[in-house]
N, C-alpha and C positions, 0 to 999 in steps of 0.2 A: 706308632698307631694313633694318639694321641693328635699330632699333628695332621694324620691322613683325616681324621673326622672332623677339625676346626676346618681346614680347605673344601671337604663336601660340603659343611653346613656351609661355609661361606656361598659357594657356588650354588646351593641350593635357593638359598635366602635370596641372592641376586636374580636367578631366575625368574623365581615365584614372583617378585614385586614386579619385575618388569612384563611380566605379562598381565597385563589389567584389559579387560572384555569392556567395550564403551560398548552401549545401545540406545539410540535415539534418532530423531529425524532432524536435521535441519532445514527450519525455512527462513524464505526472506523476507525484507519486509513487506506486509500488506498493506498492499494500495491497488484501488479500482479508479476508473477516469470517468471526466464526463467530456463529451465535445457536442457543438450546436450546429445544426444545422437552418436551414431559410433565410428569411433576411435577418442578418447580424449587421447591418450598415447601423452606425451609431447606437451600438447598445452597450450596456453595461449590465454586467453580472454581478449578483452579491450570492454569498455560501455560507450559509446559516446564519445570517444578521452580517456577516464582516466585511470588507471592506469591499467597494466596487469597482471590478476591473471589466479592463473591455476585452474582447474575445474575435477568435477567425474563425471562418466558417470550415467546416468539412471535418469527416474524420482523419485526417490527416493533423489534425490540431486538439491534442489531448492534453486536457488539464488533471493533474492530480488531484486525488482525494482520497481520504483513509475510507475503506469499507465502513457500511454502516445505515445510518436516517439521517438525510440531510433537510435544510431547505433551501429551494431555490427558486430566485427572483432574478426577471428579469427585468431591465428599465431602459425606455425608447422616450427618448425628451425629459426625461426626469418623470416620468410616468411608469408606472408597474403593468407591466403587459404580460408576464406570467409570474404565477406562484406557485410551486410545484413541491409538494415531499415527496422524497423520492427513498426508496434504500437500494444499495451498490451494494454487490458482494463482493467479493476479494476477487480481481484477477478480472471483474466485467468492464466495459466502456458503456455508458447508460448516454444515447440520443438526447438531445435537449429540444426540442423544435421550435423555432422562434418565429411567427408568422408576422 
């Protein structure tokens, strides 16, 4: 009898652990994009003071960036031809228009 009860609890105890109920959502990372559009012929892009890179036209050409208040600058001959704050939510592509 003795032994029938050390085997139930056993099997009891193994049960109960292994059923453990998880609740919560998983997401991914968040990141929203920016792409430009108009003339992007020699221009350069800087994102929040850093470093400046050049860029293609179209939505088809999406740069990352973490959701949020950005600033953005754009430079045509070493000249600032836009300055723009902007804030992106998680998961949008935000236009840039370059005239």
């Amino acid at each position: 009898m003795k032994q029938l009860f050390v085997v139930l609890s056993i099997i009891a105890a193994l049960t109960f652990s292994a059923c453990g109920y998880k609740e919560g959502v998983a997401t991914g990372e968040q990141k929203a994009h920016l792409y430009f559009t108009g003339d992007t012929k020699n221009i350069l892009v800087s994102i929040d003071k850093g470093e400046k890179f050049s860029v293609k036209k179209g939505r088809d050409n999406l740069y990352n960036i973490k959701p949020g208040k950005h600033l953005v600058e754009v430079y045509k001959d070493n000249q600032l031809i836009v300055k723009r704050e902007i804030f992106v939510s998680d998961g949008v592509s935000k236009e840039i228009e370059v005239q």
